[in-house]
Each structure stands twice: as structure tokens, then as C-alpha cells.
Predicted model as a PDB file, atoms N, CA, C, CB and O in Angstrom, pLDDT in the B-factor column:
MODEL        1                                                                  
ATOM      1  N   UNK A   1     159.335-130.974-214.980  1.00 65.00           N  
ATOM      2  CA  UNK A   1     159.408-129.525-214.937  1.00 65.00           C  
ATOM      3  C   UNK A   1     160.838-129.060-214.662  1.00 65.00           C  
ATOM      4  CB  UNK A   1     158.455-128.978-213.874  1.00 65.00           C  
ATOM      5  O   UNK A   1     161.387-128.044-215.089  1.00 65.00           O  
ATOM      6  N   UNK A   2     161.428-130.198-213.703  1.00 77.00           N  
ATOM      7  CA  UNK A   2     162.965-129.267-213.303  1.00 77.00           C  
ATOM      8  C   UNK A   2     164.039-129.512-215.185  1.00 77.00           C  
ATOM      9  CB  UNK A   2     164.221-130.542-211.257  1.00 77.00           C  
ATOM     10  O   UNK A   2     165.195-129.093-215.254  1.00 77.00           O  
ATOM     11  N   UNK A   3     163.589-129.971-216.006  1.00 85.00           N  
ATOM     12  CA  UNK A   3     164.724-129.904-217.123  1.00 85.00           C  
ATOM     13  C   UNK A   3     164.278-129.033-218.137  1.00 85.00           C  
ATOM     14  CB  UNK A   3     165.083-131.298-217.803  1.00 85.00           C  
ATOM     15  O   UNK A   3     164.753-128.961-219.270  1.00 85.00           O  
ATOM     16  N   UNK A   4     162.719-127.938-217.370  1.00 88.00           N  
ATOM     17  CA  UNK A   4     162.860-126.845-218.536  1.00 88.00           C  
ATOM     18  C   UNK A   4     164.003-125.996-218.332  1.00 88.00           C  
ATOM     19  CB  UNK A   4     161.615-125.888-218.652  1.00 88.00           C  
ATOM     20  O   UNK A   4     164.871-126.248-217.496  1.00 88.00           O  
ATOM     21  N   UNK A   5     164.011-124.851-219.195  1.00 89.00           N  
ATOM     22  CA  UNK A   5     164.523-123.872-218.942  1.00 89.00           C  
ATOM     23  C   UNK A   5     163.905-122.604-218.161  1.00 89.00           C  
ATOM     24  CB  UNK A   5     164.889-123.676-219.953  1.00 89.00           C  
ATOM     25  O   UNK A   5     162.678-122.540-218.236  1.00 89.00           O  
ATOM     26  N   UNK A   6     164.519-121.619-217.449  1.00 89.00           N  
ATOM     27  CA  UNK A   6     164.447-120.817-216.493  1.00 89.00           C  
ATOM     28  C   UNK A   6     162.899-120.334-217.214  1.00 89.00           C  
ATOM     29  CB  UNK A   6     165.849-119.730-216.264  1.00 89.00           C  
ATOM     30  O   UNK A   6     161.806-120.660-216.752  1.00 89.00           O  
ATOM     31  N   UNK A   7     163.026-119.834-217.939  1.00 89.00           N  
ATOM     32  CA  UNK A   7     162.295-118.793-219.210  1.00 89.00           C  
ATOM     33  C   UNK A   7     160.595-119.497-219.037  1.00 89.00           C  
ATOM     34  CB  UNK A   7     163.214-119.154-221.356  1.00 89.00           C  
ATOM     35  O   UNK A   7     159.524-118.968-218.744  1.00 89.00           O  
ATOM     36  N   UNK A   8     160.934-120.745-219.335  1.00 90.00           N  
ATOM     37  CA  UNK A   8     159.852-121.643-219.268  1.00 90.00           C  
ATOM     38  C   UNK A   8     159.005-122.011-218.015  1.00 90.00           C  
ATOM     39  CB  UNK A   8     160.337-122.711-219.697  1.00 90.00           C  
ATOM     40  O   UNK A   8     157.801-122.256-218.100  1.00 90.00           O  
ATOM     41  N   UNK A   9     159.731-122.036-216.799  1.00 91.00           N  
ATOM     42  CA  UNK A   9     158.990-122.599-215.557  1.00 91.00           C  
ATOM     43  C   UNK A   9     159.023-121.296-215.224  1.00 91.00           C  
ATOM     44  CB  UNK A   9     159.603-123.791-214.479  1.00 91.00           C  
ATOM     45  O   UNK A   9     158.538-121.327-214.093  1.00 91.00           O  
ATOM     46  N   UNK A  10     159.359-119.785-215.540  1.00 91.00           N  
ATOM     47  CA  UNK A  10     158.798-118.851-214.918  1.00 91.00           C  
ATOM     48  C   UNK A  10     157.487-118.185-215.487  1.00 91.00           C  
ATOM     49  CB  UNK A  10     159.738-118.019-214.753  1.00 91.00           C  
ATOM     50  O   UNK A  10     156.802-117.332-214.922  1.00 91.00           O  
ATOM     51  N   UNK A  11     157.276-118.776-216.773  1.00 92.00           N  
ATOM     52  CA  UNK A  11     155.556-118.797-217.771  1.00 92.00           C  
ATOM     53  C   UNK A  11     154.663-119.690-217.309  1.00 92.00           C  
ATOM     54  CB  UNK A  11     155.586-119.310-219.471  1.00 92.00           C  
ATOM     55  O   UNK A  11     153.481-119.516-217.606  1.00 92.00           O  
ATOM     56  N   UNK A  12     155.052-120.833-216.483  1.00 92.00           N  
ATOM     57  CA  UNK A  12     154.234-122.027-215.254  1.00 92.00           C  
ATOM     58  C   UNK A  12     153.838-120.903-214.519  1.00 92.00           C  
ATOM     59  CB  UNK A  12     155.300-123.380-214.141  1.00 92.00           C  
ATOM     60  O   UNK A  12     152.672-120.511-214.476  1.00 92.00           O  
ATOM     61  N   UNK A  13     154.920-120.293-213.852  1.00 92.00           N  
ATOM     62  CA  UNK A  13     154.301-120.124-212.413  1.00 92.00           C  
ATOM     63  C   UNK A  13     153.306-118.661-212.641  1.00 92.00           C  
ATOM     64  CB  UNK A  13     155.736-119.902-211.043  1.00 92.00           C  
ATOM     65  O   UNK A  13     152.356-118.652-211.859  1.00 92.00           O  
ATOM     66  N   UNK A  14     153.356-117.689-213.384  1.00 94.00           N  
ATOM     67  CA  UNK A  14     152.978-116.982-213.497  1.00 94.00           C  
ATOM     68  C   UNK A  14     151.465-117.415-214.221  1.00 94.00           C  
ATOM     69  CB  UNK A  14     153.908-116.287-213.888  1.00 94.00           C  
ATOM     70  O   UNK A  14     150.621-116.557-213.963  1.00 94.00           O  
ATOM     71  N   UNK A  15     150.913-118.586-215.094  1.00 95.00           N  
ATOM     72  CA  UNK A  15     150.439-118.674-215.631  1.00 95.00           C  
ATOM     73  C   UNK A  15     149.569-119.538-214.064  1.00 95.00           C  
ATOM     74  CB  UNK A  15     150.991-118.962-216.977  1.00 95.00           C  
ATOM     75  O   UNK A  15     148.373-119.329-213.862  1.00 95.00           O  
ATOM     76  N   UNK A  16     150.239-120.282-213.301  1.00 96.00           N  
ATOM     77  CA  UNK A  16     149.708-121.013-212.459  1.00 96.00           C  
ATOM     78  C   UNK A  16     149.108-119.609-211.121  1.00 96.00           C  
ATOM     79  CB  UNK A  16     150.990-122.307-212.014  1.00 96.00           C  
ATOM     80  O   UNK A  16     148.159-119.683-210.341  1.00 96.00           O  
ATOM     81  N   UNK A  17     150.009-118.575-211.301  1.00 96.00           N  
ATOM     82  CA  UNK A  17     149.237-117.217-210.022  1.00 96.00           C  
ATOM     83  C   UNK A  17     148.173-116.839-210.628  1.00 96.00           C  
ATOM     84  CB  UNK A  17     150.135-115.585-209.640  1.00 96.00           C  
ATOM     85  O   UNK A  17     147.231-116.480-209.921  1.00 96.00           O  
ATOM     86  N   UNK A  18     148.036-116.817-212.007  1.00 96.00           N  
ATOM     87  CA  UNK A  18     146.897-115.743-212.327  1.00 96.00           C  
ATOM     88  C   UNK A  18     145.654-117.074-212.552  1.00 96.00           C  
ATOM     89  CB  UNK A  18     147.311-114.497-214.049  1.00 96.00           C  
ATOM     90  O   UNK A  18     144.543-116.871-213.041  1.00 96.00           O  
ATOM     91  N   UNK A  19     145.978-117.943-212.242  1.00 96.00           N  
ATOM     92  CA  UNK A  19     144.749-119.251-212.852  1.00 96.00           C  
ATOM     93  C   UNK A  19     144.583-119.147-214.091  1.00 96.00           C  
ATOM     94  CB  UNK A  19     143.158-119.221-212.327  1.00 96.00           C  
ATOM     95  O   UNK A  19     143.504-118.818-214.585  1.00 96.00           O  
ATOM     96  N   UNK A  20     145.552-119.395-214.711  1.00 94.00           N  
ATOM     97  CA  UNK A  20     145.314-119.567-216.622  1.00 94.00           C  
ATOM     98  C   UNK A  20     145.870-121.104-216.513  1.00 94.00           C  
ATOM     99  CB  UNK A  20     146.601-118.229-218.035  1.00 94.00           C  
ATOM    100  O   UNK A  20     146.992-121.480-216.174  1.00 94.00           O  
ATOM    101  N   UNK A  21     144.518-122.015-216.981  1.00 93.00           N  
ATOM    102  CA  UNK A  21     144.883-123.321-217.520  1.00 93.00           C  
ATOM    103  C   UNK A  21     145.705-123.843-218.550  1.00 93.00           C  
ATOM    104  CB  UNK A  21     144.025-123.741-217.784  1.00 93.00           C  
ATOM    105  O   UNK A  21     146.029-125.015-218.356  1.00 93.00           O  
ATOM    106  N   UNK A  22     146.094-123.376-219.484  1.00 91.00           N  
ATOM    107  CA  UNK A  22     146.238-123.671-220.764  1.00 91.00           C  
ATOM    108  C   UNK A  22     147.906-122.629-220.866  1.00 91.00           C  
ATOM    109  CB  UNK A  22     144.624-123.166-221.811  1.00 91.00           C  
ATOM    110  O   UNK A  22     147.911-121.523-220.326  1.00 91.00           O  
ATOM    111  N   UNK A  23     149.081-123.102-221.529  1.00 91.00           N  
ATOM    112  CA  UNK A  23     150.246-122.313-221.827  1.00 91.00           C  
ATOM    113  C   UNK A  23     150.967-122.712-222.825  1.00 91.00           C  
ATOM    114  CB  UNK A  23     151.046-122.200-220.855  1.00 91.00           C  
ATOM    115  O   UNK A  23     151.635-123.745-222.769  1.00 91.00           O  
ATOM    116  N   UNK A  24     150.910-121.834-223.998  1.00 87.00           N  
ATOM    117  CA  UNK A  24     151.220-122.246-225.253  1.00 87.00           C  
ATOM    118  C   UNK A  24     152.624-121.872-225.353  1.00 87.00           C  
ATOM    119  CB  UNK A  24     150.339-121.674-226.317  1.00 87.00           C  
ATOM    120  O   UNK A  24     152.736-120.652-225.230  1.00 87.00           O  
ATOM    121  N   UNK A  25     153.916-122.560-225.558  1.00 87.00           N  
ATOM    122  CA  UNK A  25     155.421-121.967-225.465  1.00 87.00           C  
ATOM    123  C   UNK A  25     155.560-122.517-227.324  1.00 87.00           C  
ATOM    124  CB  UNK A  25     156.812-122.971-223.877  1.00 87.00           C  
ATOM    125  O   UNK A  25     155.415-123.696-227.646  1.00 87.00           O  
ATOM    126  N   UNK A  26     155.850-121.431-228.310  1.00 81.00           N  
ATOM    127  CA  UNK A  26     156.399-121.851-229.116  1.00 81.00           C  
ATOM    128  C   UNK A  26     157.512-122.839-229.256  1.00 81.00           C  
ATOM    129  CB  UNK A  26     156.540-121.078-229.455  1.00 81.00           C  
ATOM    130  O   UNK A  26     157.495-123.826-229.992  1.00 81.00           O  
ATOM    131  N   UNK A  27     158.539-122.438-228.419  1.00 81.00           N  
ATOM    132  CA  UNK A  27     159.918-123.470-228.781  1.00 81.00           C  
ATOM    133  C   UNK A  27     159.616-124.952-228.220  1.00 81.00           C  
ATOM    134  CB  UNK A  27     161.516-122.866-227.918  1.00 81.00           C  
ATOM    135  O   UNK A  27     160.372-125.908-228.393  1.00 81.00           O  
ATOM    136  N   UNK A  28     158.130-125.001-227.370  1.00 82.00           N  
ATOM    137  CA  UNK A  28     158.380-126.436-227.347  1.00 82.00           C  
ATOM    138  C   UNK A  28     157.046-127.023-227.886  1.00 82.00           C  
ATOM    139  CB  UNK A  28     158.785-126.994-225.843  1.00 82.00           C  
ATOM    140  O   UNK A  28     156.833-128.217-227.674  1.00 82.00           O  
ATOM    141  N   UNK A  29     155.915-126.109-228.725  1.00 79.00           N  
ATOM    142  CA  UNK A  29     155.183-126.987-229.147  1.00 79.00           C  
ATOM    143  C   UNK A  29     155.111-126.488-230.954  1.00 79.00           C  
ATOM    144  CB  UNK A  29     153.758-127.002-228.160  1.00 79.00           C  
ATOM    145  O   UNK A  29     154.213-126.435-231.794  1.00 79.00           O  
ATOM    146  N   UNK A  30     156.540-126.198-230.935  1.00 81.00           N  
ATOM    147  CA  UNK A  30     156.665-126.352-232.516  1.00 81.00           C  
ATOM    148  C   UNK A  30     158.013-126.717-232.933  1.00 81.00           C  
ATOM    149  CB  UNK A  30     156.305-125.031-233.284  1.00 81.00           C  
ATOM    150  O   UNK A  30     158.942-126.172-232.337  1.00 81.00           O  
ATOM    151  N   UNK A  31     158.248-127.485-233.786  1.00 80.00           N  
ATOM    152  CA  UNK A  31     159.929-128.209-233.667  1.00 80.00           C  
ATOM    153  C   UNK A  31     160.819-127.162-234.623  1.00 80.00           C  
ATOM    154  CB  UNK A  31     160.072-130.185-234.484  1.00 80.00           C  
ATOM    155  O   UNK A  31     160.783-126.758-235.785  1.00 80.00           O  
ATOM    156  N   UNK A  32     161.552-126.989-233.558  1.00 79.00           N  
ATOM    157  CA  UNK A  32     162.156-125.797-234.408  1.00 79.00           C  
ATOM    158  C   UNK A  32     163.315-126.164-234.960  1.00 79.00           C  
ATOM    159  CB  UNK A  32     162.436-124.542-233.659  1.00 79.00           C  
ATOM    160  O   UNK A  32     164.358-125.603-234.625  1.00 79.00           O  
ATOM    161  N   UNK A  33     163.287-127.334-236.045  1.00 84.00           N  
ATOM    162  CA  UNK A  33     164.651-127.733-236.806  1.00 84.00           C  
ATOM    163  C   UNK A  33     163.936-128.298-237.830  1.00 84.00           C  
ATOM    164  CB  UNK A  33     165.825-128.786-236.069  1.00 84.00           C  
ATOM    165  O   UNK A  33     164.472-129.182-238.499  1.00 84.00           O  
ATOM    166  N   UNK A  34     162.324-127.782-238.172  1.00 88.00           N  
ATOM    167  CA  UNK A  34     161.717-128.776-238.843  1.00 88.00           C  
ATOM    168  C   UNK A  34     160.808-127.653-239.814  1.00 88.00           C  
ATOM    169  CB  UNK A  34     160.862-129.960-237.775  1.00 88.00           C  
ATOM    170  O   UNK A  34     159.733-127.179-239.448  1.00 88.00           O  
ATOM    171  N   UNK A  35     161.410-127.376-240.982  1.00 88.00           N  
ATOM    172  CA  UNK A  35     160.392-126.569-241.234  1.00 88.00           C  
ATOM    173  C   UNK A  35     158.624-126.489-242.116  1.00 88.00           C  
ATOM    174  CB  UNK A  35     161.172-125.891-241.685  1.00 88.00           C  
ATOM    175  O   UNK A  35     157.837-125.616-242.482  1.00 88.00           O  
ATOM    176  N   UNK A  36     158.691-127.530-242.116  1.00 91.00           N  
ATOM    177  CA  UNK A  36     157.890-127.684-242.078  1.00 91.00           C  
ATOM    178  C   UNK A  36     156.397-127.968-241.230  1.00 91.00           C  
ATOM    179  CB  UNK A  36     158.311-127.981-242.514  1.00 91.00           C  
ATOM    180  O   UNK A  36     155.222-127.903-241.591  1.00 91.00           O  
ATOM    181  N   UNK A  37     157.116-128.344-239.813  1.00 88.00           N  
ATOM    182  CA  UNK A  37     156.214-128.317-238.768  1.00 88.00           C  
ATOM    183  C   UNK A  37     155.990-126.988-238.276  1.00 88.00           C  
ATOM    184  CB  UNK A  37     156.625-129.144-237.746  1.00 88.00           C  
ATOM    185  O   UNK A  37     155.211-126.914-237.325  1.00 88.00           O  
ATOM    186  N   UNK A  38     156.628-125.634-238.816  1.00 86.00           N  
ATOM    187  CA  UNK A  38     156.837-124.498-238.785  1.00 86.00           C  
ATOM    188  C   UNK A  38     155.871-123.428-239.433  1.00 86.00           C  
ATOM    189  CB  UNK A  38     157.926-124.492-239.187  1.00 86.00           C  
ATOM    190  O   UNK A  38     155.301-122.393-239.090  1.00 86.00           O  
ATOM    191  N   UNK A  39     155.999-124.296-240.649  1.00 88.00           N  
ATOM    192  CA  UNK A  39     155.091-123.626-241.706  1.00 88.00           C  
ATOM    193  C   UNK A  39     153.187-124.288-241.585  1.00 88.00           C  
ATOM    194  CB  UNK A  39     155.965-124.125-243.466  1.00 88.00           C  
ATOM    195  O   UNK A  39     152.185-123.688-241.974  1.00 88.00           O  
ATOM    196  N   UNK A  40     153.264-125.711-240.899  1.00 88.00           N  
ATOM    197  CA  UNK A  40     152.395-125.994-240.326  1.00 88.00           C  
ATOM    198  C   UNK A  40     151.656-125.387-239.118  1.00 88.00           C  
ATOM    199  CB  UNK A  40     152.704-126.848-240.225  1.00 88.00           C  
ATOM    200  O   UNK A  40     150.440-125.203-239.076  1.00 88.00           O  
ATOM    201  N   UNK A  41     152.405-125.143-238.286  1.00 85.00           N  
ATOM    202  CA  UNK A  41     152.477-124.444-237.114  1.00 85.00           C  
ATOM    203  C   UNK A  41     152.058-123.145-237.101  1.00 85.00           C  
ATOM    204  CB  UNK A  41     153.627-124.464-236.680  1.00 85.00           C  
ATOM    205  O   UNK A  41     151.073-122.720-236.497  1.00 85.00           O  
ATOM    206  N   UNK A  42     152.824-122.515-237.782  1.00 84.00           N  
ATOM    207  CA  UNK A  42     152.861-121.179-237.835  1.00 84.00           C  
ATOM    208  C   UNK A  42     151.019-120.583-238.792  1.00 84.00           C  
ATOM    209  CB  UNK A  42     154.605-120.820-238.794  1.00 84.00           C  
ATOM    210  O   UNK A  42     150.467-119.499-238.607  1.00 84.00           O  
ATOM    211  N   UNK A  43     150.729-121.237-239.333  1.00 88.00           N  
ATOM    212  CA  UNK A  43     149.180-121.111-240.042  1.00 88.00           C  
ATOM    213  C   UNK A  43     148.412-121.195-238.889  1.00 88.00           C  
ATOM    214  CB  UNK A  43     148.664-122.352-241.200  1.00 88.00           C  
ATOM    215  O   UNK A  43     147.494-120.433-239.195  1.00 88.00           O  
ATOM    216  N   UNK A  44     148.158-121.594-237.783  1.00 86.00           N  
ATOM    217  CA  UNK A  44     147.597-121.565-236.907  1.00 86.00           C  
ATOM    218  C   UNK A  44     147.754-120.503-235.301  1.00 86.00           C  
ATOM    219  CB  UNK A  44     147.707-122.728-236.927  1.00 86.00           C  
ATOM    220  O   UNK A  44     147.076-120.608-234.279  1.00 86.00           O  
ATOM    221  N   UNK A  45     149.042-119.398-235.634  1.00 84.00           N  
ATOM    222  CA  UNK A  45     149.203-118.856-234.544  1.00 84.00           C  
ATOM    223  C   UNK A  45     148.429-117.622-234.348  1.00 84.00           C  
ATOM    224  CB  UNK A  45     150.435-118.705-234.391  1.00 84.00           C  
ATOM    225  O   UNK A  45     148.432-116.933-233.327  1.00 84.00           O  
ATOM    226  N   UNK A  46     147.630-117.369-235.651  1.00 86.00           N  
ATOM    227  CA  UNK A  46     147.017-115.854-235.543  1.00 86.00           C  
ATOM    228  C   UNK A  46     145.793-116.584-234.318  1.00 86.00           C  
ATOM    229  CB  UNK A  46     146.202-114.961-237.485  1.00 86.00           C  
ATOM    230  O   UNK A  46     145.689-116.154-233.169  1.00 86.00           O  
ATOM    231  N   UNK A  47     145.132-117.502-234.765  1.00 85.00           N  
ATOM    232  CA  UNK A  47     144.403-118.231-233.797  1.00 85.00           C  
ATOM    233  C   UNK A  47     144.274-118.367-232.406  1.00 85.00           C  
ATOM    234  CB  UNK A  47     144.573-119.091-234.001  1.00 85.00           C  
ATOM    235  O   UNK A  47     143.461-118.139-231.510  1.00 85.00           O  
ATOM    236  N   UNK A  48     145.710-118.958-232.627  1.00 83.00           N  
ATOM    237  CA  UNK A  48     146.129-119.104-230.988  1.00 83.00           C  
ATOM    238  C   UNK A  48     146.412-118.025-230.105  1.00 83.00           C  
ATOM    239  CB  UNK A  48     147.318-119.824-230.822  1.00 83.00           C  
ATOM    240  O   UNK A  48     145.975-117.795-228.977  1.00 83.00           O  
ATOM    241  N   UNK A  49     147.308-117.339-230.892  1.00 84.00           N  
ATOM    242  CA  UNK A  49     147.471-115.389-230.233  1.00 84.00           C  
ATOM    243  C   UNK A  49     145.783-114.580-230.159  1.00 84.00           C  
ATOM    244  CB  UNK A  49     148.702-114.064-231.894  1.00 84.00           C  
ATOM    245  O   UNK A  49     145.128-113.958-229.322  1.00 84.00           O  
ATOM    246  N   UNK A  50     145.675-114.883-231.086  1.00 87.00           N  
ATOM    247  CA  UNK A  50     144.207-114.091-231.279  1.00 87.00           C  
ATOM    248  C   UNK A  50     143.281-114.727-230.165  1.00 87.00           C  
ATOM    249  CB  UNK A  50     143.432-114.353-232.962  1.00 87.00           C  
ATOM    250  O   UNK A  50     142.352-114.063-229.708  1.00 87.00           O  
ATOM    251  N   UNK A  51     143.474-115.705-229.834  1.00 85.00           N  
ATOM    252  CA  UNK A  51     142.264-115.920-228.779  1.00 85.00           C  
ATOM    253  C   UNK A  51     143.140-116.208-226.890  1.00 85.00           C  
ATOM    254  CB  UNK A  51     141.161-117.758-229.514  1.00 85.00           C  
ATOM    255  O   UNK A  51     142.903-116.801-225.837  1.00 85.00           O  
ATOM    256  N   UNK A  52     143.612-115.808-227.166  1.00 88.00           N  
ATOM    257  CA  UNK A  52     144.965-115.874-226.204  1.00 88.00           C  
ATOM    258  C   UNK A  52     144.300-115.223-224.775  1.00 88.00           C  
ATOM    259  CB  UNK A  52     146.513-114.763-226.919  1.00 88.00           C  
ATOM    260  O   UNK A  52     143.671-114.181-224.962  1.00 88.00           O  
ATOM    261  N   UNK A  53     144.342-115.547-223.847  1.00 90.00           N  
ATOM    262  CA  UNK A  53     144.183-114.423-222.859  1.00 90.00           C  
ATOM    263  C   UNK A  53     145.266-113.512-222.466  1.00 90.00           C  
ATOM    264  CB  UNK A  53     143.775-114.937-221.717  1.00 90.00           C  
ATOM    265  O   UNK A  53     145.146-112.349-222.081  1.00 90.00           O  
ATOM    266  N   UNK A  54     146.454-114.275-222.632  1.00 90.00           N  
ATOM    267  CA  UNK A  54     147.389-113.044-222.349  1.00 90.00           C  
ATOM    268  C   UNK A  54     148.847-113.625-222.988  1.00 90.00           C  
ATOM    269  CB  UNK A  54     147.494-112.619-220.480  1.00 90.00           C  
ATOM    270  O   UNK A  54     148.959-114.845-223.109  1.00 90.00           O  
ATOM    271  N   UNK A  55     149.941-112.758-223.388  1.00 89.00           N  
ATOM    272  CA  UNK A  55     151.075-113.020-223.879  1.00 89.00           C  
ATOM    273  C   UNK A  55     152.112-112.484-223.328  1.00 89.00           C  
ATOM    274  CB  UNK A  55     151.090-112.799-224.968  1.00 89.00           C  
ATOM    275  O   UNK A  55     152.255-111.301-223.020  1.00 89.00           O  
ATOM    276  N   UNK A  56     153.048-113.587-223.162  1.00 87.00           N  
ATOM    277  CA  UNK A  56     153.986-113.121-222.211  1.00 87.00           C  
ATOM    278  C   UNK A  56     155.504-113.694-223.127  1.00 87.00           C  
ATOM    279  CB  UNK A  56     153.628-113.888-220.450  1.00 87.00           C  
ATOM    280  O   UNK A  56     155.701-114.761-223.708  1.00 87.00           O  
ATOM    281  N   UNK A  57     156.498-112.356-222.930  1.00 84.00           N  
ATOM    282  CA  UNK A  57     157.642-111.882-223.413  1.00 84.00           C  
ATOM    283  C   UNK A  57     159.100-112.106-222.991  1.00 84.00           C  
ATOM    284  CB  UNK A  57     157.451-110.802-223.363  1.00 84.00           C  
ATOM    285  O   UNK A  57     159.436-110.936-222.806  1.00 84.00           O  
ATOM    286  N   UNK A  58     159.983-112.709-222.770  1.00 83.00           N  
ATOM    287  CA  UNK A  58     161.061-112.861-222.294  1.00 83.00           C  
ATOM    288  C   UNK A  58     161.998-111.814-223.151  1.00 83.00           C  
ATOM    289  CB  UNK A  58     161.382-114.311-222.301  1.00 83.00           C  
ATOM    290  O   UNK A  58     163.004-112.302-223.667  1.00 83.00           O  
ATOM    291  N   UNK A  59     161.764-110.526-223.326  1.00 83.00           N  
ATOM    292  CA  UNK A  59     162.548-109.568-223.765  1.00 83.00           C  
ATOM    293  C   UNK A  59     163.932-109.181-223.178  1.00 83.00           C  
ATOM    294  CB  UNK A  59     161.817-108.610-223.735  1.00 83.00           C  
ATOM    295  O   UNK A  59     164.969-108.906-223.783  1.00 83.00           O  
ATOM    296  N   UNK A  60     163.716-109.225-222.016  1.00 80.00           N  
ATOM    297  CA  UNK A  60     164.937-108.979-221.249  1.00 80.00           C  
ATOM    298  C   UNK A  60     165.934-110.109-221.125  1.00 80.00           C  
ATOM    299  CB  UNK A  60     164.569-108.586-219.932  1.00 80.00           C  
ATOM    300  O   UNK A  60     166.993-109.827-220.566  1.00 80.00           O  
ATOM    301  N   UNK A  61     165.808-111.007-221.440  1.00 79.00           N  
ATOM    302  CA  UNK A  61     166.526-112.186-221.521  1.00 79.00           C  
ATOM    303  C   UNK A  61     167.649-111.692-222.524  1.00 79.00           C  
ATOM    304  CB  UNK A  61     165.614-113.488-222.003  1.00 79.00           C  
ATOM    305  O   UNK A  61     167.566-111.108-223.604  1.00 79.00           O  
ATOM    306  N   UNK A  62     168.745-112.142-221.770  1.00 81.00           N  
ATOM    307  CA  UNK A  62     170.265-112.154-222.318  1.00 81.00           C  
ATOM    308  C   UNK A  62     170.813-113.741-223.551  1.00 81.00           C  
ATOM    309  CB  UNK A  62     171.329-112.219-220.559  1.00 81.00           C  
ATOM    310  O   UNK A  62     171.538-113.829-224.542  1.00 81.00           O  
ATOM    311  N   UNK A  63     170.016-114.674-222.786  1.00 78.00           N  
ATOM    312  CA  UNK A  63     169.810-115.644-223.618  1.00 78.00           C  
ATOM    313  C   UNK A  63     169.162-116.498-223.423  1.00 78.00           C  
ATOM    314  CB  UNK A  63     170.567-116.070-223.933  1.00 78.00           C  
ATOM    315  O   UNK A  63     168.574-116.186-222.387  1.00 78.00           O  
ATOM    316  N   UNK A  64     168.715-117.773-223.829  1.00 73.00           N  
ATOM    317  CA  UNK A  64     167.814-118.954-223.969  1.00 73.00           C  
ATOM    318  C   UNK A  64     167.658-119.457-222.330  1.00 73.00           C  
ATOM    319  CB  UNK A  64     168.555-120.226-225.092  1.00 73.00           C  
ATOM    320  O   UNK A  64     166.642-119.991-221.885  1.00 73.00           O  
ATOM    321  N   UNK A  65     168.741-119.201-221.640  1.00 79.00           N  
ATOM    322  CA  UNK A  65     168.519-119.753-220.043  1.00 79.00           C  
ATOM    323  C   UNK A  65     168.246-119.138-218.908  1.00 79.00           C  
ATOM    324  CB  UNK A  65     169.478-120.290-219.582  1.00 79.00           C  
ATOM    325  O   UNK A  65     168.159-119.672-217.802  1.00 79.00           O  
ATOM    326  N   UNK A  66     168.033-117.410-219.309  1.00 85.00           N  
ATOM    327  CA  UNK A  66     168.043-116.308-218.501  1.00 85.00           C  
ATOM    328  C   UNK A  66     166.176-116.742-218.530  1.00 85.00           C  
ATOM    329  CB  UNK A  66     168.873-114.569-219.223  1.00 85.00           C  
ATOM    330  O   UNK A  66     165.634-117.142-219.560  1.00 85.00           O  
ATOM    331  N   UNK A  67     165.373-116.542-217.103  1.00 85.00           N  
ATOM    332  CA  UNK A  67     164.300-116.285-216.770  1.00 85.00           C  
ATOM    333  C   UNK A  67     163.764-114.953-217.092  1.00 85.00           C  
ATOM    334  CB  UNK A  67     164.287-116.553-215.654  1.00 85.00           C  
ATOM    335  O   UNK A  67     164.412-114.015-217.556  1.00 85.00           O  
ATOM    336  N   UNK A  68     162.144-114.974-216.711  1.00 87.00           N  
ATOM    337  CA  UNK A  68     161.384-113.869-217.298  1.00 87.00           C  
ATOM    338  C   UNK A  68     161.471-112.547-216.315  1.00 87.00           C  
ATOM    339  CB  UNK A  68     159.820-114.361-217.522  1.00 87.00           C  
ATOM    340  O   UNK A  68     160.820-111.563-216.666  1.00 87.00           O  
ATOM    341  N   UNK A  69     162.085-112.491-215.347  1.00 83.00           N  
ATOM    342  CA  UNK A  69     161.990-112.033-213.598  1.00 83.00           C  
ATOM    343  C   UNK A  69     163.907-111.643-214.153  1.00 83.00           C  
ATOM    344  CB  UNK A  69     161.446-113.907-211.771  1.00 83.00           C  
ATOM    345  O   UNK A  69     164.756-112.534-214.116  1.00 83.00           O  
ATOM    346  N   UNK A  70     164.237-110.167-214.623  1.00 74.00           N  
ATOM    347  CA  UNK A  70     165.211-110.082-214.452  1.00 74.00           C  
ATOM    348  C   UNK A  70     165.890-109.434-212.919  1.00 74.00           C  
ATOM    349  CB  UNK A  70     165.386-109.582-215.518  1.00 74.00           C  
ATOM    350  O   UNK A  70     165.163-108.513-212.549  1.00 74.00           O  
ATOM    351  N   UNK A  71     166.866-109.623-212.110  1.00 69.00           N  
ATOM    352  CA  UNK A  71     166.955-108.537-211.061  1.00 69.00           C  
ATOM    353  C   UNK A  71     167.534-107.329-210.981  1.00 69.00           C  
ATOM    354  CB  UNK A  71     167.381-108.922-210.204  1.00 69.00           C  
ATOM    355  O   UNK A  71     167.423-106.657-209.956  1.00 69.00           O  
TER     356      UNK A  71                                                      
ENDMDL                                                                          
END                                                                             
């Protein structure tokens, strides 16, 4: 856990307060240099969103290492 990124272990812990088992992170369960695991991938996200209990946004993020908790 300590060599995710910020972004990532703050979708753990939030996912671990509200008791949601299950946490789907695109950038690490689809290879994103591969496009075809993309186009594979990606056929299956209406699914996964669609049955989702909840979705969570790193909008405020400045970049890839900034967490979900800006101050």
C-alpha cells in the first residue's frame, strides 16, 4: 500500500470508512500503455460504473500525486 500514490490510498481509506469491499481504480486495473487492454477494458465499464455503489473523483488534483482531500 505505501508505493501507491496519494490519490489511491485516499480511495482505500475512504472506501475502508464507509465499509465498501470492493475498489475499482482504472489506472491500475487497466494497462494504460496497452490499447488494447483498453478497448478490452473499457467494454466492460458501463457495467462496472453502472452497478457501482459509489464513484469517487480526484478533480481537484493538480496532478497524478496530489490526494483526494485537498487543504
Amino acid at each position: 500500500l505505501h508505493t501507491l500514490l496519494q490519490k489511491f490510498k485516499d480511495a482505500a481509506v475512504v472506501c475502508i470508512k464507509l465499509g465498501i469491499q470492493y475498489l475499482w481504480i482504472d489506472a491500475l486495473c487497466i494497462s494504460q500503455d496497452s490499447k488494447r487492454d483498453w478497448h478490452k477494458e473499457s467494454a466492460r465499464m458501463g457495467a462496472i460504473y453502472g452497478n457501482s455503489l459509489l464513484n469517487i473523483k480526484a478533480s481537484g488534483a493538480s496532478d497524478s500525486h496530489d490526494g483526494l482531500f485537498i487543504p
